[in-house]
N, CA and C atoms as a LAMMPS dump frame, in Angstrom:
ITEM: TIMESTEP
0
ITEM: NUMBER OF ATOMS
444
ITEM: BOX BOUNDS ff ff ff
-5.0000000000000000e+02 5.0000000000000000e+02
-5.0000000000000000e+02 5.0000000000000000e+02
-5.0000000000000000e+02 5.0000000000000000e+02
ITEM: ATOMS id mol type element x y z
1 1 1 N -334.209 192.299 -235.524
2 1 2 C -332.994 192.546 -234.773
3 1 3 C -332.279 193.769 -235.357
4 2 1 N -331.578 194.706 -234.541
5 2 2 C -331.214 195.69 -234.785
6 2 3 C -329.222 195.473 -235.296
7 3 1 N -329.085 196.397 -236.405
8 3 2 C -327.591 196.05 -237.126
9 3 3 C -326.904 196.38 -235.355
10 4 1 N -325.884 195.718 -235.741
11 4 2 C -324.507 195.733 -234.977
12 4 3 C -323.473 196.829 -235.604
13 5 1 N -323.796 198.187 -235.244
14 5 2 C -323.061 199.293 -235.872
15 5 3 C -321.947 199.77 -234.643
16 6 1 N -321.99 199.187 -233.546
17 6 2 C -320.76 199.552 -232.572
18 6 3 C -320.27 198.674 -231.62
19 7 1 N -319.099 198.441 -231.176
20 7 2 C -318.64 197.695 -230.373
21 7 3 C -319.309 197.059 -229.055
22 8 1 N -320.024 198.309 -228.529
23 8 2 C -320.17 198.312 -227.102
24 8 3 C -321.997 197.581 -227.201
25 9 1 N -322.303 197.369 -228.596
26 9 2 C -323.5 196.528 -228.723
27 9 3 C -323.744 194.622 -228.69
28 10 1 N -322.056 194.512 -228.512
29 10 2 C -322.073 193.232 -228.305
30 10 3 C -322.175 192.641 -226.846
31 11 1 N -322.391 191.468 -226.441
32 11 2 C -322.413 191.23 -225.158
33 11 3 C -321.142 190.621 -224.843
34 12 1 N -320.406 191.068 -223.733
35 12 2 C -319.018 190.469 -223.612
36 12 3 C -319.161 189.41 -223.309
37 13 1 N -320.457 188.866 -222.669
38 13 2 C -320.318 187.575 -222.26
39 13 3 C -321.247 186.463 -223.241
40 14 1 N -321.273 186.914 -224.494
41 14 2 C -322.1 186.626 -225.69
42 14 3 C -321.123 185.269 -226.036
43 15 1 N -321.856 184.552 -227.372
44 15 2 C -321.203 183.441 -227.744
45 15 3 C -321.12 183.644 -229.479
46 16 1 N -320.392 183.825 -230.251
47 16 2 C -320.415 184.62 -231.172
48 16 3 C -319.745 183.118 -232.722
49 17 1 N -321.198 183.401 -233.406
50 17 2 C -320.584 182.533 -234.706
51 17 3 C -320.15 183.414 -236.183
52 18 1 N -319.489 182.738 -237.351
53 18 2 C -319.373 183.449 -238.262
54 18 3 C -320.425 184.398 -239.068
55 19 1 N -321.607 183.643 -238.813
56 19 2 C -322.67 184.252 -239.384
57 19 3 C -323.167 185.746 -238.47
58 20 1 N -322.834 185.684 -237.289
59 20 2 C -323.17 186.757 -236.977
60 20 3 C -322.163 187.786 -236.999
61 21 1 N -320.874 187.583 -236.761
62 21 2 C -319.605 188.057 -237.285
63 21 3 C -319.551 188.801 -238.436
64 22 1 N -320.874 188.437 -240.068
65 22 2 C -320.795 188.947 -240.902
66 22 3 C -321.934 190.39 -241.004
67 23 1 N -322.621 190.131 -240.139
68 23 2 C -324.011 190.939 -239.858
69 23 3 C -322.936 192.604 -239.088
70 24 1 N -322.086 192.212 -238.464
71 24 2 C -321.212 193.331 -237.364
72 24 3 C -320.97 194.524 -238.543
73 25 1 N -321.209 195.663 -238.626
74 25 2 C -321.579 196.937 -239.678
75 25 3 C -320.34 198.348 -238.467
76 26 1 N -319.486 197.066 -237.639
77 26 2 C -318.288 198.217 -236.819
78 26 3 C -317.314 197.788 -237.519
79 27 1 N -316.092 199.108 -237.54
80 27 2 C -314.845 198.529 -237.689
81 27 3 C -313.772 198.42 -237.258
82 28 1 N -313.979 198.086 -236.081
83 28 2 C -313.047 197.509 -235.102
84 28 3 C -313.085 196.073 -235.082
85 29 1 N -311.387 196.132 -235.516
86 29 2 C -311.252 194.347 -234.909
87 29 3 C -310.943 194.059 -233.98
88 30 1 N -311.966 192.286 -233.372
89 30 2 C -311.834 192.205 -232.403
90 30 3 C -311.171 191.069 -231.987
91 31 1 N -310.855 190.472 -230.873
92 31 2 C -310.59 189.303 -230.768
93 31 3 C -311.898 188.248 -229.907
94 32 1 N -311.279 187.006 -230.276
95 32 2 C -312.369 186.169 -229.86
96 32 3 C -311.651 185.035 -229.13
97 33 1 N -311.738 184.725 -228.202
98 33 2 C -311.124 183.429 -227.468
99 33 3 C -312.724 182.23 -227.598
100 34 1 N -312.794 181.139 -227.908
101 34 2 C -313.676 180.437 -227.996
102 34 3 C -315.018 181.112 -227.97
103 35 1 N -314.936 182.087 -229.233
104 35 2 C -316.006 182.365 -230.189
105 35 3 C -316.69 183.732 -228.821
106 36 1 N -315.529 184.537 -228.094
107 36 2 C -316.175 185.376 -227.125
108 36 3 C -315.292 186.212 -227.354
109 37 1 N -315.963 187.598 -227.794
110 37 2 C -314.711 188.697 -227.793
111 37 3 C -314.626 189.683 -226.003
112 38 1 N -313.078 189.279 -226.686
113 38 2 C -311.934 189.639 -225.869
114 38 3 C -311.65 191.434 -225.489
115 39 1 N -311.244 192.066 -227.024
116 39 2 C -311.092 192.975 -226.908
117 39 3 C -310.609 193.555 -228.031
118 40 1 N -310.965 195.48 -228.428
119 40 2 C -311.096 195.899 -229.632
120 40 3 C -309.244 195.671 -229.852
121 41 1 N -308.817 195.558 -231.192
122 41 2 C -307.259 195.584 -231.18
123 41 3 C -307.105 196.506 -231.829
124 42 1 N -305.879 197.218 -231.525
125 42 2 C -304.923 198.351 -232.515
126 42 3 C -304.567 198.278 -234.044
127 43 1 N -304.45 199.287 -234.386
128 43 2 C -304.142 199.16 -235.819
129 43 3 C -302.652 198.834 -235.805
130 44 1 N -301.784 197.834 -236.857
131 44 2 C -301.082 197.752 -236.821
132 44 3 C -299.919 198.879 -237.234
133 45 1 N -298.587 199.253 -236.625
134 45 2 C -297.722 200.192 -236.935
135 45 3 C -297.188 200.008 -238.158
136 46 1 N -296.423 201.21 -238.551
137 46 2 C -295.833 201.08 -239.314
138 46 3 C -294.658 200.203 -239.805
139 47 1 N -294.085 200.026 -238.741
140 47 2 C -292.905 198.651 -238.545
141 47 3 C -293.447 197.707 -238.886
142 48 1 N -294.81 197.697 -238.093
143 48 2 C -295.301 196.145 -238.521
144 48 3 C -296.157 195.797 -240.22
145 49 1 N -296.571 196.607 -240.649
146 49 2 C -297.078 196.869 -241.6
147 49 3 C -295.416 196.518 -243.107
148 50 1 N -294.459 197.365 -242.716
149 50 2 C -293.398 197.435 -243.157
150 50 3 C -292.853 196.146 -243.265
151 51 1 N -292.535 195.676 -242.2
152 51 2 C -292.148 194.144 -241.823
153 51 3 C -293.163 192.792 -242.656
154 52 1 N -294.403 192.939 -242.017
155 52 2 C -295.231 192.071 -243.074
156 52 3 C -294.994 192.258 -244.716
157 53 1 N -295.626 193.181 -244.847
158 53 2 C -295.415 193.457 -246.663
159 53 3 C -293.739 193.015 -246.911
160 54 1 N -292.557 193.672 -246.844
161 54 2 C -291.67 192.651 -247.148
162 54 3 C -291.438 191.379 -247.147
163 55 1 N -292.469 190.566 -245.821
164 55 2 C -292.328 188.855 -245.764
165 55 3 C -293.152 188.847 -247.4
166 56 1 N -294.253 188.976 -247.241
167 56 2 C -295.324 188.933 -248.156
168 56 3 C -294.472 188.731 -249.369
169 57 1 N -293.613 189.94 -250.1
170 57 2 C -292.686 189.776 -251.053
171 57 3 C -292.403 188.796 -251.393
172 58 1 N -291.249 188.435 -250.239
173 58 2 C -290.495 187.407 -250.586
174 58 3 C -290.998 186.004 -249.904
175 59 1 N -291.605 185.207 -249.586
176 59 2 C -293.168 184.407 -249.979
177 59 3 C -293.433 184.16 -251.027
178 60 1 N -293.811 185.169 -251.687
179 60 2 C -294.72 185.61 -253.001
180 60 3 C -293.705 185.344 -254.243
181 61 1 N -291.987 185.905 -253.624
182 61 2 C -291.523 185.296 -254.824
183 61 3 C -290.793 183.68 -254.784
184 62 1 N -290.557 183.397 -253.606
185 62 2 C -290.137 181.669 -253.301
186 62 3 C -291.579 180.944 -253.496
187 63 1 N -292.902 181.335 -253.708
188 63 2 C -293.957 180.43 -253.993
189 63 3 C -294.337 180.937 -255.877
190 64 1 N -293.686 181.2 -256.258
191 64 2 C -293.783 181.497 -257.934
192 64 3 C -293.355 180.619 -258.412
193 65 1 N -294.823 180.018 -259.114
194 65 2 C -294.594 178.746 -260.27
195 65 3 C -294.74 177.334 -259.59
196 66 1 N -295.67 177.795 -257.582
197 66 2 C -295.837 176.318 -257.237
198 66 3 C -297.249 176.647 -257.315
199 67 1 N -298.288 175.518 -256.817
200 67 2 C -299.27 175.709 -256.353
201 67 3 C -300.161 176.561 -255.332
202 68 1 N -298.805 176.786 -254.484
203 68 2 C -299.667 177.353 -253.291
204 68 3 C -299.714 179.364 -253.503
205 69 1 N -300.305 180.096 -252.605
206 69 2 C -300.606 181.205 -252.563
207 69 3 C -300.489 181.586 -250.973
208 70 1 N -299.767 183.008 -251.39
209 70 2 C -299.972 184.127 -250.198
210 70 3 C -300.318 185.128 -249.905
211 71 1 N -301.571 185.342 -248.777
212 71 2 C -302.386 186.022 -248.473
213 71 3 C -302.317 186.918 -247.211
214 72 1 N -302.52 188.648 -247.118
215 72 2 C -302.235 189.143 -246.426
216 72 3 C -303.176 189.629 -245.697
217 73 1 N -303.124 190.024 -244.321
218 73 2 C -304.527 191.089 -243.679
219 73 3 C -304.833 192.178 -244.552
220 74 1 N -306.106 191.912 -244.568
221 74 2 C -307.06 191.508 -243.682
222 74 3 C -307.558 190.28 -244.582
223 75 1 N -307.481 189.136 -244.084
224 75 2 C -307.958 187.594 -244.833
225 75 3 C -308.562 186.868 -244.09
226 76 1 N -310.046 186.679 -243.971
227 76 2 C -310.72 185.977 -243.038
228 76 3 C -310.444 184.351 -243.663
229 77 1 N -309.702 183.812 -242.158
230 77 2 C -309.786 182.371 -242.35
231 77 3 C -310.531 181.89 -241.445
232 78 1 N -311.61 180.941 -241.682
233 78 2 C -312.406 180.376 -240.838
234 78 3 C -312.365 178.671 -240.73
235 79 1 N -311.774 178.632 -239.303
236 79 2 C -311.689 177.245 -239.32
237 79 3 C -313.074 176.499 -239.189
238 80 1 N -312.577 175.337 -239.863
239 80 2 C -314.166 174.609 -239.992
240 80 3 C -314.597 173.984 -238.358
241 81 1 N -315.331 172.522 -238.298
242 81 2 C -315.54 172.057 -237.119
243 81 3 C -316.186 171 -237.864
244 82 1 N -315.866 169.847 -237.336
245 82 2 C -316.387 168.548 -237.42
246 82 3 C -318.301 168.574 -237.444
247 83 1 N -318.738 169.577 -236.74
248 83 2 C -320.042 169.584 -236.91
249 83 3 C -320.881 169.995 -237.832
250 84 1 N -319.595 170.523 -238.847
251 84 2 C -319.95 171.436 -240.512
252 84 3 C -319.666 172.834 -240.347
253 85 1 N -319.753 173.247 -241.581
254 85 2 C -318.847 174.285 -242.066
255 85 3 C -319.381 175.473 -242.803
256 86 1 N -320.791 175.316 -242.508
257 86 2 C -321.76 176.556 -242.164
258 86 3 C -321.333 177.278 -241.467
259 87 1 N -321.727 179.132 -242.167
260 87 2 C -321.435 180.224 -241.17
261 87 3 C -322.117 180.161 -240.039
262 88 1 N -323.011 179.616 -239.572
263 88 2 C -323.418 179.219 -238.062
264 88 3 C -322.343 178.3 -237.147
265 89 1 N -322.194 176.867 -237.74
266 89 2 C -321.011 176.164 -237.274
267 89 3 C -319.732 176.653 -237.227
268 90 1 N -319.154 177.63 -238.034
269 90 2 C -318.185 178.316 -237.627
270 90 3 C -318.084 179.424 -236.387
271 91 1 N -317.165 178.974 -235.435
272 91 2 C -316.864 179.984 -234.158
273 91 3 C -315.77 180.318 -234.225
274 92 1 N -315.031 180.157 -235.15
275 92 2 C -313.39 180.877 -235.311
276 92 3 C -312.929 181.26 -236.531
277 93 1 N -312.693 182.935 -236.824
278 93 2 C -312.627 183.321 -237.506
279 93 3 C -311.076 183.841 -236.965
280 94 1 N -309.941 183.6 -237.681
281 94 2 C -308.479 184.213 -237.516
282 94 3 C -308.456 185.444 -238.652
283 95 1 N -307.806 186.145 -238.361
284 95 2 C -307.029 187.316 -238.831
285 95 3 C -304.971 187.105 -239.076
286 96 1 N -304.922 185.754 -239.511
287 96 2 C -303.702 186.145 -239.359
288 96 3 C -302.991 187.003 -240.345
289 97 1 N -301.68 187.783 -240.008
290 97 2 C -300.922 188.516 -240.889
291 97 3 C -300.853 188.672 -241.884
292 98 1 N -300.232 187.199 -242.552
293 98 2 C -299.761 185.864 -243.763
294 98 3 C -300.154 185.323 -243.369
295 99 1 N -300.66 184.313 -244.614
296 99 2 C -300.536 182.901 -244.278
297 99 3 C -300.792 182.348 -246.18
298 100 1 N -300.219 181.256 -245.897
299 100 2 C -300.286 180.502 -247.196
300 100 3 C -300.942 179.163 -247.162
301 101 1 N -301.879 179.2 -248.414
302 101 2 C -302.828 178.011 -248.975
303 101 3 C -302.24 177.458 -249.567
304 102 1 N -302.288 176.106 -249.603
305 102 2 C -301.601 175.312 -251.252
306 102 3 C -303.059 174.521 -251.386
307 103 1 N -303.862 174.115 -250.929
308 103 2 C -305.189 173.648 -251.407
309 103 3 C -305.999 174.804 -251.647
310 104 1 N -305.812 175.227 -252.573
311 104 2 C -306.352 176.397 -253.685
312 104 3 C -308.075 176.392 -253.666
313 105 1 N -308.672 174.919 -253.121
314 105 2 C -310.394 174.71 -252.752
315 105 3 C -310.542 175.491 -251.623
316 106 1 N -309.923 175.793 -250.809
317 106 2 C -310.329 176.565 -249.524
318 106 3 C -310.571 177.568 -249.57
319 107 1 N -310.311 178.457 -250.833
320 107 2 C -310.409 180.016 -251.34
321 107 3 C -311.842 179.912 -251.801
322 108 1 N -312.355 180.933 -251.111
323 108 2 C -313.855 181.783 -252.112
324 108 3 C -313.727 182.906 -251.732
325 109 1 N -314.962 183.388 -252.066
326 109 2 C -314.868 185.09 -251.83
327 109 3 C -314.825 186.054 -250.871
328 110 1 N -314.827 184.628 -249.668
329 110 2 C -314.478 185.755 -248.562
330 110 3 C -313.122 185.225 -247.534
331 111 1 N -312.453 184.789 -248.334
332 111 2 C -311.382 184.501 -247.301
333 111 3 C -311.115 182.916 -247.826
334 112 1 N -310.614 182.08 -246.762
335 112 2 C -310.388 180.682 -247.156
336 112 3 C -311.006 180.186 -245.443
337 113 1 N -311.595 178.708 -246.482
338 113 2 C -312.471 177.876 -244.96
339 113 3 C -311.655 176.717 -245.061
340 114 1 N -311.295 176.773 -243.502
341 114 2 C -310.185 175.353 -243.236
342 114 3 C -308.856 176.194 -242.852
343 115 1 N -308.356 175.731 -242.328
344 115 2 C -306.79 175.727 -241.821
345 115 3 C -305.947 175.762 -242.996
346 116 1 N -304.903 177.315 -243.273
347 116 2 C -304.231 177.308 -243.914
348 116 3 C -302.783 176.294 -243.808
349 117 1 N -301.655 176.375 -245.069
350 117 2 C -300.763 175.556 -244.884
351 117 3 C -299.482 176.111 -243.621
352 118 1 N -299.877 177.668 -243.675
353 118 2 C -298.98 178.47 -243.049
354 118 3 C -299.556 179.575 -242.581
355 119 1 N -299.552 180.548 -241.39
356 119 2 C -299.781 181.428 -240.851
357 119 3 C -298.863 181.943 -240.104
358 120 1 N -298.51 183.214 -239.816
359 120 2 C -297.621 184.251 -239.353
360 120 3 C -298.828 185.619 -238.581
361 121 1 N -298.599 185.5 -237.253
362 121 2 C -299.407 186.171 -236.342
363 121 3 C -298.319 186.99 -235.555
364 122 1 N -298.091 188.356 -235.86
365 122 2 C -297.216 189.139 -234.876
366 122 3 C -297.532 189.566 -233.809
367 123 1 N -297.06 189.936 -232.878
368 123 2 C -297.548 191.02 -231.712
369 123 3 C -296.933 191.501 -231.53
370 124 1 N -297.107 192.672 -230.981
371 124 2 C -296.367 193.744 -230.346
372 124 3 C -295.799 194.14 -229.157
373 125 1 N -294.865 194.662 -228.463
374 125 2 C -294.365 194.418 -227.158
375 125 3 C -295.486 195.086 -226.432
376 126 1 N -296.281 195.75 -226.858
377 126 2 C -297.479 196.435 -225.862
378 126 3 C -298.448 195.941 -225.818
379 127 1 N -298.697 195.175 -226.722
380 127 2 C -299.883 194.46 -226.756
381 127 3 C -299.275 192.319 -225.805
382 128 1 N -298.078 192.143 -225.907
383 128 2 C -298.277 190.908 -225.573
384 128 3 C -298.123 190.997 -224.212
385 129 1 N -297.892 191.573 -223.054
386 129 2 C -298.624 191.717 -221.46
387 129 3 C -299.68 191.146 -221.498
388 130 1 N -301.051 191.578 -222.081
389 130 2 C -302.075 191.705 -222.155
390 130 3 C -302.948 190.673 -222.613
391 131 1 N -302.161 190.044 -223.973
392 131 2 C -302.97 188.761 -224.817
393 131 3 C -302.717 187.649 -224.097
394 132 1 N -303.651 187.219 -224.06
395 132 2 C -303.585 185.462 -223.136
396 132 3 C -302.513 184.485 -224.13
397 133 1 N -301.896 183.617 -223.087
398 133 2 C -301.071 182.86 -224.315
399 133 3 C -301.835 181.519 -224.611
400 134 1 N -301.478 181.353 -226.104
401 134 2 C -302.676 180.135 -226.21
402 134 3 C -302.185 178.946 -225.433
403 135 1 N -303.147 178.052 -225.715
404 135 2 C -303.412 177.002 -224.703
405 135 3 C -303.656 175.361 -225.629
406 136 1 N -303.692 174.282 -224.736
407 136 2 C -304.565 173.484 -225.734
408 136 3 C -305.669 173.372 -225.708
409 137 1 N -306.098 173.738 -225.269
410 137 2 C -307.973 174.308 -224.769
411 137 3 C -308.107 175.465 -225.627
412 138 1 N -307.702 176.352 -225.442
413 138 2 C -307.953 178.172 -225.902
414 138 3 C -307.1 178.253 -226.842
415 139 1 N -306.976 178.452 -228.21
416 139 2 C -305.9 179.457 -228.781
417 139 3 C -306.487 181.032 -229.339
418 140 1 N -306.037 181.589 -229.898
419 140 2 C -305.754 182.741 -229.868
420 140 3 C -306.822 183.214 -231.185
421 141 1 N -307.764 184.045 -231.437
422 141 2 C -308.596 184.004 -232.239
423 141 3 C -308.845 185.476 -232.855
424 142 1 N -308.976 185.936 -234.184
425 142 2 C -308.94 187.142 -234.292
426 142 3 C -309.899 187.674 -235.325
427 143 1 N -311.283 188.452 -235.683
428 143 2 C -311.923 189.052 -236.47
429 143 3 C -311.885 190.037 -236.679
430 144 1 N -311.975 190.615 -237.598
431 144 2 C -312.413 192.143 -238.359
432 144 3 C -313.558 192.44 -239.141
433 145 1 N -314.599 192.766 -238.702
434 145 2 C -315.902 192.999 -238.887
435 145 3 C -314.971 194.27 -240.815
436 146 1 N -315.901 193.861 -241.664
437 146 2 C -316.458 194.594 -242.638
438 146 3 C -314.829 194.751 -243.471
439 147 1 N -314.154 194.431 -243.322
440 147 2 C -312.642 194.424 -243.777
441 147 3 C -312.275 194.326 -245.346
442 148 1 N -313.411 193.389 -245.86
443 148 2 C -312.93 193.01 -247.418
444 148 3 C -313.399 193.854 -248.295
């Protein structure tokens, strides 16, 4: 099989797990609605960039001296699935902003597996027209090929 070095090599109407998610050699992030990408996303602005890193701060200093930790983009969190927690069994990989762990086991080297304690997902007024709003069926799903 040939690397995944550009966007337009995926199939939009493809079904996409973590393991192949890690094989992707583009760097555009994408989104994924039930493990199907959506569409390449923007780099975040400066406001927003600005805005995060200050939450991050102060987070970072109201969680000093507990257990838990805060983690910024680009941080692959991959939720697990009752069917196991193999990069094959994984179909949802988030990108959120922030988010904070206090079960410190969910951390390895590429992110944390399982549902953090906290997550913070912004958008932008140009971008939210456009993003589907989640659902209880669908929520909102986000990767970045090659990021760490």
């Amino acid at each position: 099989m040939q690397p995944i070095t550009q966007l337009a090599q995926l199939d939009p109407n493809g079904s996409y797990t973590y393991a192949d998610y890690l094989t992707w050699e583009f760097a555009e992030c994408v989104e994924l609605i039930k493990s199907k990408v959506l569409r390449p996303m923007s780099a975040p602005t400066f406001r927003h960039q600005q805005y995060s890193t200050n939450l991050v701060i102060e987070i970072g200093r109201f969680l000093k001296g507990k257990p838990c930790r805060v983690y910024a983009a680009t941080f692959d969190v991959r939720l697990t699935r009752s069917d196991g927690n193999g990069d094959f069994q994984i179909k949802t990989v988030v990108q959120p902003d922030i988010c904070v762990v206090c079960d410190l086991a969910k951390i390895d080297a590429r992110g944390c597996v399982g549902a953090p304690d906290w997550i913070k997902k912004s958008s932008r007024p140009a971008t939210r027209a456009t993003t589907p709003k989640p659902s209880s069926t669908s929520t909102r799903k986000t990767a970045c090929a090659n990021t760490g």
